[in-house]
C-alpha positions as CSV (number, residue, x, y, z in Angstrom):
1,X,48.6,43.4,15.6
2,X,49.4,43.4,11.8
3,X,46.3,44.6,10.8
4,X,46.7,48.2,12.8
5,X,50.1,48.7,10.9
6,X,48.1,50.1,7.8
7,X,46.1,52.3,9.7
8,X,48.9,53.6,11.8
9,X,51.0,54.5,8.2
10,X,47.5,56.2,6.6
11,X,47.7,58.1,9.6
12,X,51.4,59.0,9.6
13,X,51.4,60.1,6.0
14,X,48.6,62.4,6.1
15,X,50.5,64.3,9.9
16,X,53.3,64.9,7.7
17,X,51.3,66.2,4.5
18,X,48.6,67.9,5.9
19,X,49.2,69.0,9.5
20,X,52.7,69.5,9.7
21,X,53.0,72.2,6.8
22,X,49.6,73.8,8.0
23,X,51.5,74.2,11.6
24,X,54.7,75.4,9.5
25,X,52.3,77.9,7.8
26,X,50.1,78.9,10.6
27,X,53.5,79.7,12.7
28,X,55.2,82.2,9.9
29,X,51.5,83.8,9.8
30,X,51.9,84.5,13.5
31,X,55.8,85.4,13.1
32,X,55.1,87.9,10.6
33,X,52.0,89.8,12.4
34,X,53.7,89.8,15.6
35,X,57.3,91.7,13.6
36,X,54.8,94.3,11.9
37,X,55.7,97.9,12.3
38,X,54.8,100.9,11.0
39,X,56.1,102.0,7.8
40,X,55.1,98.2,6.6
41,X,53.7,97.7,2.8
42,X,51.1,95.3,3.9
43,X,48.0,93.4,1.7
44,X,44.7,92.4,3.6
45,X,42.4,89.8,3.0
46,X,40.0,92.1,0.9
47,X,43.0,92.8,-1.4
48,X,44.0,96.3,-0.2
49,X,47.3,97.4,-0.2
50,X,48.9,100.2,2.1
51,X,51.6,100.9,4.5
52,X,51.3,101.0,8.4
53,X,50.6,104.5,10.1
54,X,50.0,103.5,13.7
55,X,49.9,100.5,15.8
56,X,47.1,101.4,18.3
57,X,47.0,98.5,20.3
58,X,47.4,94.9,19.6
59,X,45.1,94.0,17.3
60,X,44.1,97.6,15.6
61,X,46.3,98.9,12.9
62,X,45.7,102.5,10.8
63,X,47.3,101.9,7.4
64,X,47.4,104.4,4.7
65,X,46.0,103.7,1.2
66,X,47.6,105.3,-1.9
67,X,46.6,107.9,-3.9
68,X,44.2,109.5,-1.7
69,X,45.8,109.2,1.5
70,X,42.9,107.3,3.0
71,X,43.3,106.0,6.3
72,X,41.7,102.8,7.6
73,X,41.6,101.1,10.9
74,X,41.6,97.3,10.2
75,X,42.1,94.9,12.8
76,X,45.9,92.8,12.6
77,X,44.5,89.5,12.1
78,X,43.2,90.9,8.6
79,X,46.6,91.6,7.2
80,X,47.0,88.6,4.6
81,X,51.0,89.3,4.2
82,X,54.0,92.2,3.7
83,X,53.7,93.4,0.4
84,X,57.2,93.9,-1.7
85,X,57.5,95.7,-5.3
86,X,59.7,92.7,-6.4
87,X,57.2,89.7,-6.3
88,X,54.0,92.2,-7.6
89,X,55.8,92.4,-10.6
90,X,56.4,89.1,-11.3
């Protein structure tokens, strides 16, 4: 029985260093693209910044890209996080 305890501790240390936070993370992701709305400064995965237009269904979003005005339909799982003036300048 003393020989599993090493095992059983190797696997609890690498639950709570490598699964729990990715569960943590994984939840706020899925928080913060369920709360979006439009008016939102938002960053993709590609790098692309703009702000929300329309939410046409669950999963589509129009966002507006500065300076042209361009519009893009991207789909809401590629929106990477809200974008905020105060940490871009840091």
């Amino acid at each position: 029985m003393l020989q599993y305890i090493p095992v059983l501790l190797i696997f609890l240390i690498f639950y709570l260093l490598l699964f729990l936070p990715m569960q943590k993370q994984k939840k706020q992701l899925a928080d913060m693209m369920a709360a979006l709305k439009n008016g939102d400064t938002v960053v993709t995965n590609g790098g692309i910044i703009g702000s929300i237009q329309t939410i046409l269904d669950d999963d589509t979003l129009v966002i507006r890209v500065k300076p042209d005005n361009v519009k893009l339909q991207i789909a809401r799982s590629a929106v990477a996080s809200l974008y905020s003036e105060r940490t871009a300048n840091k």
